[in-house]
N, C-alpha and C positions, 0 to 999 in steps of 0.2 A: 516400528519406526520411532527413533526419539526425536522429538522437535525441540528448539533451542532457539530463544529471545532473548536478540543480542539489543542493548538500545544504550546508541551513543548520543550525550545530550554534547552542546554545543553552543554559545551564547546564539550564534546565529538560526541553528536548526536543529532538529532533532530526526535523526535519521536510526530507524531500525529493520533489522534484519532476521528473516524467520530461516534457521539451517534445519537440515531435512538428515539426521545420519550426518552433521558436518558442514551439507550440501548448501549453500545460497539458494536458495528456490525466490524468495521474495525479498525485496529492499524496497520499502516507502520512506520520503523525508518529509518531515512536517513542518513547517513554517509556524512557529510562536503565536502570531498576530494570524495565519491560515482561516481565512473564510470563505462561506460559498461553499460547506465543503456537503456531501452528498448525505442525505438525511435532514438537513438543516430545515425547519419549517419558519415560514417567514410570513407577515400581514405585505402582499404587497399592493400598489394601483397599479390598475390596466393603465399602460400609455399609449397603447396603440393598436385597434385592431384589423389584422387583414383578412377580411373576405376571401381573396385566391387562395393564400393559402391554407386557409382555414384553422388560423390559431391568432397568438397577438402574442403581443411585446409586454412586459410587465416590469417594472420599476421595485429594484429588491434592493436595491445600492448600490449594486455592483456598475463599475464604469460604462459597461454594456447592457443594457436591457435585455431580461432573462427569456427566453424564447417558451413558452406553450401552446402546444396543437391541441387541437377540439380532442382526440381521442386519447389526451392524456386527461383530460378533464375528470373522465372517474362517472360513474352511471349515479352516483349522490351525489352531486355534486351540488343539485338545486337544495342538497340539506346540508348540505354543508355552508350553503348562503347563507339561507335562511336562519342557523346559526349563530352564523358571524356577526349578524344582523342584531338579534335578539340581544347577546353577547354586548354588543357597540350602543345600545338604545338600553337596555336595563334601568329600572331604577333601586329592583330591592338584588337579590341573590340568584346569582343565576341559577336555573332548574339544571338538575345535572342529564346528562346525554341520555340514560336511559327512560327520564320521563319526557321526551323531545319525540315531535310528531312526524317523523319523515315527510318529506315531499316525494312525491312519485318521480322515478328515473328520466334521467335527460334521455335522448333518442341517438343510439348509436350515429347514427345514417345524419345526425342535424347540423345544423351551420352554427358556427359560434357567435355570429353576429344577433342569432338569437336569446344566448345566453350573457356575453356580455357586452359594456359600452364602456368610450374612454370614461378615465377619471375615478372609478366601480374600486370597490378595497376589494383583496380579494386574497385568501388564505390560499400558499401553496410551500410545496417542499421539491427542495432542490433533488432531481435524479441524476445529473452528470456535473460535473466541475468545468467551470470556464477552460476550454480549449481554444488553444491559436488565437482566431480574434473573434471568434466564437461567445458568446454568453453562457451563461448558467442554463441548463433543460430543468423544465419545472415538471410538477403534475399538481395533483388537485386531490387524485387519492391519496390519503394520509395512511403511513405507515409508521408504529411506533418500535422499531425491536426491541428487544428485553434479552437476556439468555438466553432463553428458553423458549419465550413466548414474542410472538410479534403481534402487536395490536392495530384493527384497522376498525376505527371510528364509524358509524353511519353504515356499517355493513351488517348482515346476522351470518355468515361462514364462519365454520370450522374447516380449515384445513389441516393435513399431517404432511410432514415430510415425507418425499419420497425415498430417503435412508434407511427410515424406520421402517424394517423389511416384512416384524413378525406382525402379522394381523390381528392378534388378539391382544399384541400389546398398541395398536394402533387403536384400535377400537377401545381398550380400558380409558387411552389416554381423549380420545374425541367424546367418549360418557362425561368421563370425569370435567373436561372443560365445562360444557353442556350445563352439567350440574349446578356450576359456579361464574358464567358467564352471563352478567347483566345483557340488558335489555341493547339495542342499537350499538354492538361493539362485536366485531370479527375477529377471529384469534385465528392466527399460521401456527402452529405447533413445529417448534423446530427440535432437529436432532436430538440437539442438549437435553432435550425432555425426554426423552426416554430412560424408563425407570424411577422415574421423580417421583416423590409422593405429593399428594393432595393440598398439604400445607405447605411446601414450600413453591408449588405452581399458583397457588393461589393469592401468596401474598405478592409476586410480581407479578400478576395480571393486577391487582390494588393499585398496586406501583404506579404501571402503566400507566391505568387508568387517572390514578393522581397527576399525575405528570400534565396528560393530558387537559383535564378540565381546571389544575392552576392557571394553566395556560391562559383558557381563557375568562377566568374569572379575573384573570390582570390586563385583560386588552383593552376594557374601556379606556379612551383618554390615551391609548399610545397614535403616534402621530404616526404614519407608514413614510417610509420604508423601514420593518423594524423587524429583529428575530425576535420571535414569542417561544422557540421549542430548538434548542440546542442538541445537534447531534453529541455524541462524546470527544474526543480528543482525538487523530489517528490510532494512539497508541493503545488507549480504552477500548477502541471498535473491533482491532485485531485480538489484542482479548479475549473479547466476550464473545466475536466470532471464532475463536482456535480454540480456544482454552481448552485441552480435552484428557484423558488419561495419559494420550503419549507425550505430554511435555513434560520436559526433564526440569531445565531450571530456566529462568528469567535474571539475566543479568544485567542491570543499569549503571553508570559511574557516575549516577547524579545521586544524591542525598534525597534533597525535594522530591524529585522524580522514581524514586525509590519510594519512599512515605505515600505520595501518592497511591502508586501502585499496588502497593502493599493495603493498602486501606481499601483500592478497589475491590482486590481480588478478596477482600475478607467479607465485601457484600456478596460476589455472586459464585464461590467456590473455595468457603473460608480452608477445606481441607488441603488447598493447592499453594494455602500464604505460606507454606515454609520455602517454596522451591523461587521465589522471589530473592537473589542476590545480587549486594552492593558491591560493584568490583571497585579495586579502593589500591591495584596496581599500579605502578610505574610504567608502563608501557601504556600509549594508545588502547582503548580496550579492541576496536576491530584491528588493530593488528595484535593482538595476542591472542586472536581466535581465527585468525586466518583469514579475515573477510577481504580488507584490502587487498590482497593478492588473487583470491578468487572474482572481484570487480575490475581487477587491471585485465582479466583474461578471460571475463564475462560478459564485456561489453565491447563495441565496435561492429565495424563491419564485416571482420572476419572472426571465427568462434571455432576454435579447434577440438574434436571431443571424443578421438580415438582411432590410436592405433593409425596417425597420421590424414585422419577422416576430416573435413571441415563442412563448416556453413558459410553460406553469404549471405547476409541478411542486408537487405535495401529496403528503405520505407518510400514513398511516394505519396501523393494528397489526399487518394483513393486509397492505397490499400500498401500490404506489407507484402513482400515479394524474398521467400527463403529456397537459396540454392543450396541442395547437397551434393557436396563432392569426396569422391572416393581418396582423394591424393595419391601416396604410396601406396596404398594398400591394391590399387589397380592391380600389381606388378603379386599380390601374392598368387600362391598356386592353387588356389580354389579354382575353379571353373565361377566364368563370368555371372552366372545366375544365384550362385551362392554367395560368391562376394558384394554382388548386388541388395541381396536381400538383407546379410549380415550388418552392412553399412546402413543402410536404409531404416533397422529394425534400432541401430544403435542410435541416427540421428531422431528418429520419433521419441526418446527419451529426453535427445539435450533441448529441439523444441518444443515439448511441452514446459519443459522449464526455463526454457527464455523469453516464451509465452507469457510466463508468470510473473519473471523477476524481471522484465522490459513494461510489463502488464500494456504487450498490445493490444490494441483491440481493432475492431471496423473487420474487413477481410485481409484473411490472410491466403495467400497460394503458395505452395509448397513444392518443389520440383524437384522429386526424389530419382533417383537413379534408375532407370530404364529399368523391368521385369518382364517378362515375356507369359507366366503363370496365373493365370487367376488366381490359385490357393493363396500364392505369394502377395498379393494386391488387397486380398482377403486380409489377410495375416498382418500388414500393416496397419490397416484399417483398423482391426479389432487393436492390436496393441496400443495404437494411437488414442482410442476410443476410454481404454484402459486408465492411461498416462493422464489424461484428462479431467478424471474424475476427482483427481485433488485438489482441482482449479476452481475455486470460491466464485469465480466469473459468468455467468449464462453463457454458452457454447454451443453451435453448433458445427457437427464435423460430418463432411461425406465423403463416399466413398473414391476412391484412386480413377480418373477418368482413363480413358485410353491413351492419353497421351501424358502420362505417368503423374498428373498433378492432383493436390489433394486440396480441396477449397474447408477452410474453416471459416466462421464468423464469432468473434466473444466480443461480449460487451465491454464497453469504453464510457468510465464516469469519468474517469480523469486523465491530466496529461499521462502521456504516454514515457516512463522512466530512460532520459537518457541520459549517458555518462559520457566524457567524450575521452579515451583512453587514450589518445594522441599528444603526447609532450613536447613543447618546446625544446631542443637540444641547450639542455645546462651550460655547456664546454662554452659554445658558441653564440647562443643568443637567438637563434635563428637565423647571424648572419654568416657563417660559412665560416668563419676565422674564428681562431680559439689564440688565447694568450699560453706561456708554453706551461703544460700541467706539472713539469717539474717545480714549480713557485707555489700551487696549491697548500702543501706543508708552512710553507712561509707566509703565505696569506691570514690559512687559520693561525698560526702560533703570533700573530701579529696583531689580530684581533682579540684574541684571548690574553695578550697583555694590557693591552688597550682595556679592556674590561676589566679585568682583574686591577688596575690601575684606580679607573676609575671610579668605582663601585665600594673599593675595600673589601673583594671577595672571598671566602676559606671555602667553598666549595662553589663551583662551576658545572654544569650538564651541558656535552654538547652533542646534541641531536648530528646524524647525518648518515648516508647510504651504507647497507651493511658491507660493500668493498671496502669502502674510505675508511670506515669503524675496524674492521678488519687490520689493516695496514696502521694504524693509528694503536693497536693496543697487541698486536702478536708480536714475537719476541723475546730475547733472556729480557733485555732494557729497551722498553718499546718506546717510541715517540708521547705516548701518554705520561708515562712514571719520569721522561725527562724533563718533562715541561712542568709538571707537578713541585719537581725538586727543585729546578729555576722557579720557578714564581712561589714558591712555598704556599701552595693552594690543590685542595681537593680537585680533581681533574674524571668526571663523570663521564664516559663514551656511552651512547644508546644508538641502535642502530633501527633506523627508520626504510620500511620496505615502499613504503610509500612517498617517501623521497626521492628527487631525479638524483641522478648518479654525481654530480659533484654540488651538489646541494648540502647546506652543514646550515646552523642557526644554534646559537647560545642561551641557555636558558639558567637564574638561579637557584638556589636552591625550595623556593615558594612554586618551580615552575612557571617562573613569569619571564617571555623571551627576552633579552639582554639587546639593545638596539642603540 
């Protein structure tokens, strides 16, 4: 499978896209100014604690007070205080984490009004991103990821991924940490480390570790609500989470945003800096790789994905609700059990990838097309189970009930990715009357005097839908070459998929739209 990083920069946002074989599977946009965002480790104060529920309110900055429950709190967490404490009171250097005296484990089963009281500063990292009118979900266990290596402070585990299949390379690689793992610090051994040698796992567990204890050898003297420990950027996080053999290239149409990236990826996989490219085209860059077109017909309520087959997907407060339907394909000559399954086997494909690129989360039910066969109910299940495994998300998936539905749960940090594919009608406005489209030609060629006029132009670009583009430049002598000849000016057509249908805009030759 070859994977392909598309990333459209934009003064307003930065939006990128992971293709799979071509395929849209993920789109995240990032917000410039974007915070709160998941990882983010922050000094905050309790504002509020409630007993019933057994967590409290904490004060992070965010407009809404960031939500933590006692069992996110973390079994170090009384060392993780004590800490912060030492940390905030110091007067020479602080001692670093491994000569630091643990506190004995909070008590799963305890009340938090035990552990804390309003006004208390208190070190935590954001798990989910402000949702609806929701807060930020905090925790208390710190987690630092790396490439390779994920670091968790005030713990002594070794864990390995569960990817890493072969045992004797799980086992070289949980020695090897072991060997090189300071005192009060827990290492996750992720994927990416398989096969690493010695020195180059070792110097980003240093990293980490650096990372971490600048952190708080700068805290004295900051005032809370304040970030002490920055996650990466969206774009950085996917990264250093994908980055892997199967990526083909990485293409950006920002300069900046290029240099950065490039500079990234030369710390954590300098062999992959060549496949880093500045697209530096005349078109849109996602519409010269197809993306817009596959977002006009990857989002909505309906999701069409074979052989006249669709979905219905509905969200509600509680949970995501996806119907499959067979459409035409009802009407083929297979016998009902087999077209049932064939449909059913082909929509377990398009939702796990709507799964991904809508990134729902909470519960989903799934209402697949009536089967009468256990094997056949089986056979879903496992292929679904299959499809899943690409999903970066925590999941769980069971099996096909009697009454043909299939319940998943994946995790939910952030909002949930929606696009709204529904356009105002251009012609009309949305109010039912349209002026007559024979004057369209007259409109543009009106305007493009009008500019051409005003401006002093020798070249002109005019964006607009690839019908309009079409009729505007086919021809022996097309409406483009005559307008060119009349106004003695460059006359540029591009055709824009992402444009509504009588949609057109002027831009000159810097690409700066003409208004």
């Amino acid at each position: 499978m070859v994977n392909d990083l598309i990333i459209d920069v934009t003064p307003s946002d930065i939006s990128i896209a992971l293709l799979e074989d071509k395929r849209l599977v993920e789109l995240h946009k990032e917000k410039p100014d974007n915070q709160y965002a998941v990882g983010n480790i922050y000094l905050g104060r309790v504002k509020k604690v409630m007993p019933g529920l057994n967590a409290a309110f904490i004060d992070i900055g965010y407009e809404r007070d960031a939500f933590l429950h006692y069992l996110d709190m973390g079994p170090q967490f009384r060392s993780l205080n004590s800490y912060l404490k030492t940390a905030l009171s110091r007067k020479g250097k602080l001692p670093g984490l491994s000569k630091f005296r643990n506190e004995p484990d909070i008590d799963k089963n305890g009340k938090i009004t035990d552990i804390l009281t309003g006004g208390q500063l208190i070190v935590v990292q954001v798990t989910k991103e402000p949702i609806s009118t929701k807060g930020p979900r905090l925790t208390s266990e710190i987690s630092i990821p790396g490439r390779n290596l994920v670091l968790m402070p005030f713990s002594d585990k070794i864990s390995v991924s569960q990817k890493i299949e072969n045992s004797d390379e799980r086992n070289r690689l949980k020695t090897l940490i072991q060997s090189i793992r300071p005192r009060n610090y827990g290492v996750i051994i992720r994927t990416a480390a398989e096969n690493k040698k010695v020195a180059e796992l070792d110097a980003e567990l240093r990293s980490l570790i650096r990372k971490w204890e600048t952190a708080f050898e700068n805290i004295k003297g900051v005032h809370p609500p304040r970030l002490i420990i920055s996650e990466l950027n969206r774009t950085s996080a996917i990264l250093r989470d994908l980055l892997n053999v199967s990526f083909n290239s990485i293409y950006i149409n920002d300069e900046t945003v290029y240099q950065e990236i490039r500079d990234y990826i030369s710390t954590i996989a300098p062999e992959k800096q060549k496949i880093v490219k500045l697209y530096s085209g005349s078109e849109p860059i996602f519409e010269h790789f197809g993306i817009v077109k596959q977002i006009k017909s990857s989002f909505g309520k309906t999701v069409s994905f074979k052989n006249g087959a669709y979905l219905i997907i509905e969200h509600t407060e509680a949970l995501h609700v996806i119907d499959v339907n067979s459409g035409n394909r009802s009407k083929s000559a297979q016998d009902q059990e087999s077209n049932a399954l064939d449909v059913n086997l082909a929509a377990a494909e398009e939702i796990a990838r709507q799964l991904r690129l809508r990134d729902m989360g909470g519960i989903i039910v799934i209402d697949f097309i009536d089967m009468q066969t256990n094997e056949h109910k089986q056979q879903i299940y496992d292929r679904m189970k299959e499809l899943m495994e690409r999903d970066r998300a925590k999941h769980t998936i069971l099996p096909l009930s009697k009454f043909g539905l299939m319940q998943i749960t994946r995790q939910r940090v952030r909002p949930e990715m929606n696009i709204d594919t529904l356009e105002k009608c251009p012609s009309c406005n949305g109010t039912g009357l349209i002026t007559p489209a024979i004057l369209l030609t007259d409109q543009i060629e009106s305007k493009l005097a009008y500019f051409i006029g005003k401006y002093q132009l020798r070249k002109v670009i005019l964006k607009t839908h690839p019908y309009i583009a079409a009729y505007l430049t086919k021809g022996f002598i097309s409406l483009r070459i005559r307008w060119a000849w009349r106004y003695r000016c460059r006359i540029i057509v591009r055709e824009m998929e992402s444009y509504q249908f009588l949609e057109y805009h002027f831009f000159n030759k810097e690409e700066e739209e003409l208004l």
